[in-house]
N, C-alpha and C positions, 0 to 999 in steps of 0.2 A: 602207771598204776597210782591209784590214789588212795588214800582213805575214805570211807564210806559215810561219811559220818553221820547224818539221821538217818540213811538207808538201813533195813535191817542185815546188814555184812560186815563182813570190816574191810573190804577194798572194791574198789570196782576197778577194773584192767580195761581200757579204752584199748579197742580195736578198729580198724578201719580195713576194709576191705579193698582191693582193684573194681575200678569201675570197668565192663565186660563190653569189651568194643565187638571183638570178633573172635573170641576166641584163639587166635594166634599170636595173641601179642605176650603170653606167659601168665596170662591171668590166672590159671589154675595154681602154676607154681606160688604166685605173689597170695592166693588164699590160703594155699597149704603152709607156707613161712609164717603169714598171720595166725595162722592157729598152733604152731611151732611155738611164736615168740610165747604168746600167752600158756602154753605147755610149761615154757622153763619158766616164766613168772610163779605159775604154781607151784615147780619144786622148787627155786629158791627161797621160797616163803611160805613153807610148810603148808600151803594149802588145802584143805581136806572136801572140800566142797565148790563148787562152781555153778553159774547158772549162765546160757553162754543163747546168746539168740542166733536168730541165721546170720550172721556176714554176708551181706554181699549182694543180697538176692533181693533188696530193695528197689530205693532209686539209681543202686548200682548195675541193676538188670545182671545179675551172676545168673545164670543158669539155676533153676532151685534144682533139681534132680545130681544136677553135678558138685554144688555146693554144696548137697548134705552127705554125698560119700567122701569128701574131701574132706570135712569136719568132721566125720564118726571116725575113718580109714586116722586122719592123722592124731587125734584123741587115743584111740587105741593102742599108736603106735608108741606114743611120745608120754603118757603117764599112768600110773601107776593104777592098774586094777582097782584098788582101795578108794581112788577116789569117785565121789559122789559129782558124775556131770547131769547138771538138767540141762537141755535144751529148750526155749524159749520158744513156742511157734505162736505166730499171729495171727494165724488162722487155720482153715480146714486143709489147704491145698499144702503148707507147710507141714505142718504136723502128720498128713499120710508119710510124705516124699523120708523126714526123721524117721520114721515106725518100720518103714517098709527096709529100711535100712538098717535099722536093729535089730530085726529078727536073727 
């Protein structure tokens, strides 16, 4: 985590996701701890808003349908109601895959 400093924030939380070979190598788990870790960054540091993009589902080939339950499922689980998460989609096929899972 850093400071944000011209960006309009005050920190930006660098994440990296598992690059998605085959699915059996634990890759799910290593996206679900990625979004863990950045869970307790936000309660350590009072946090009250986030803007978080998809992890993973890049040139990391994540799965997007499995990488957005993973990210909302562990979001939910790991902080506080009160905060303000956006999710970041970069296009049309991201943004359903987010929505559909927020219902």
């Amino acid at each position: 985590m850093t400071n944000a400093f011209e960006l309009p924030a005050e920190y930006v939380i660098h994440a990296v996701g598992p690059r998605y070979m085959d699915g059996k190598r634990g890759e799910a788990d290593v996206l679900a701890q990625t979004y863990r870790s950045i869970c307790q960054l936000v309660e350590e540091h009072g946090i009250t808003s986030i803007s978080i993009p998809s992890i993973g589902t890049g040139i990391y080939r994540f799965p997007l349908d499995l990488a957005a339950e993973i990210a909302i499922v562990t979001l939910r689980k790991f902080v506080p109601e009160s905060l303000n998460a956006t999710f970041i989609c970069f296009d049309d096929a991201t943004l359903a895959a987010y929505a559909e899972r927020l219902k």
